[in-house]
C-alpha positions, 0 to 999 in steps of 0.5 A: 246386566242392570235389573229393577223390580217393583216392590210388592207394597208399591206395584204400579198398573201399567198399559202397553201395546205391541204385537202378537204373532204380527198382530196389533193388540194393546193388554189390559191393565197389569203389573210390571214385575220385572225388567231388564231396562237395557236389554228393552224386556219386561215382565208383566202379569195379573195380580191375584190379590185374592190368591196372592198370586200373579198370574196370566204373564206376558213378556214384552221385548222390544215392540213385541209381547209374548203371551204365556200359559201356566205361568204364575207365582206367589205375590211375594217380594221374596218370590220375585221372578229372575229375568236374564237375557242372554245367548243360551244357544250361541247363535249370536242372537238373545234368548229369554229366560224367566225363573220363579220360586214356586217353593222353598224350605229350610234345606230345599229351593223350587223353582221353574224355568222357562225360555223364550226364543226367537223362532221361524213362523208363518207369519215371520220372526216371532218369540214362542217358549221353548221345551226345557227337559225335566231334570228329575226325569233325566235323573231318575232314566240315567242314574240309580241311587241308593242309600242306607245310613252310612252309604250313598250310591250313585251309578250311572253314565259309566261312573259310580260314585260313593260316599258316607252318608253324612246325615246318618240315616235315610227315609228313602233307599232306592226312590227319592223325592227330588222335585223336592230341590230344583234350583234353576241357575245362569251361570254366564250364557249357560242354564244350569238345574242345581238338583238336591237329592234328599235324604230325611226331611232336613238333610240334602248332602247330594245333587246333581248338576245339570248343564243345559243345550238346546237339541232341535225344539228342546234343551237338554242336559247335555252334562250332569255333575253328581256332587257326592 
């Protein structure tokens, strides 16, 4: 798949129309921050120069433009949006799926995902985003983890997993801070959430990876892979 970007020091203002819900509309002036010329979808957005931050994202496919809510990420050419068009549901036709890296560390990677998919509405075919369920959520109902600082346990799904601690102690013992390490991932026509399970503020010797499906109106993890 042939991507391009827009560097940050060199954006360039764009104007384009297409439909909303069936509607005519035309945007207001905003940056190209990402397209798959190819597939004929790009990804617009207001720039903040202020707040260093895009905001306000549309996505244009083909004649049609998609507006989003809460969508927003840093202006930073390190932080740019992945863009990926592919089968997620294997229905033969092309979802949209859009990551950003809202936070990073040494050890650790945040991001976001969202999904765009072609669905039936009153007023015809139209794009509207998908529900995507939180990976830390799904974590915490199903498994239950603890440390000490020579063992990690993990048990849950019918399983139980053990191993040495590699980072020789732990901060936490039953509670762990995995929104901390959220890295969202296509692999092929699969989304996949890679989640770190943090153990001090500089070591992460597990995770959990989470394969989502599309159930109904949602996608879900369908199978988790604990690396311990």
């Amino acid at each position: 798949m042939k991507k391009f970007f827009v560097a940050i020091g060199c954006l360039v203002i764009v104007s384009s129309s297409g439909v909303i819900n069936g509607k005519a509309t035309t945007t207001n002036s905003q940056t190209l921050v990402v397209g798959d010329k190819k597939a004929g979808v790009y990804l617009y957005a207001t720039p903040n120069p202020k707040e260093e931050r895009f905001t306000d994202f549309r996505v244009k496919i083909g004649n049609e433009i998609v507006e989003t809510e809460g969508w927003a990420v840093s202006m930073s050419e390190t932080r740019l949006p992945e863009l990926h068009v592919i089968d997620l549901n294997g229905d033969g036709k092309k979802e949209i799926v859009v990551i950003f890296i809202v936070g990073y560390g040494t050890w650790v990677v945040k991001k976001e995902a969202h999904i765009l998919q072609q669905v039936e509405t009153p007023d015809g075919l139209a794009y509207e985003e998908m529900d995507i369920d939180n990976p830390v959520h799904t974590i915490e109902r199903d498994f239950m983890i603890t440390a000490t600082d020579k063992t990690i346990q993990v048990k849950g799904r019918g399983h139980t997993w053990r191993a040495a601690n590699q980072c020789g102690k732990t901060y936490y013992r039953h509670r762990f801070p995995l929104y901390q390490s959220v890295n969202w991932k296509v692999e092929g026509n699969t989304l996949l959430a890679d989640v770190g399970l943090t153990i001090t503020y500089n070591c992460v010797p597990a995770g959990f990876i989470l394969k989502y499906k599309q159930k109904g109106e949602i996608y879900i993890a369908k199978q988790i892979k604990v690396n311990l």
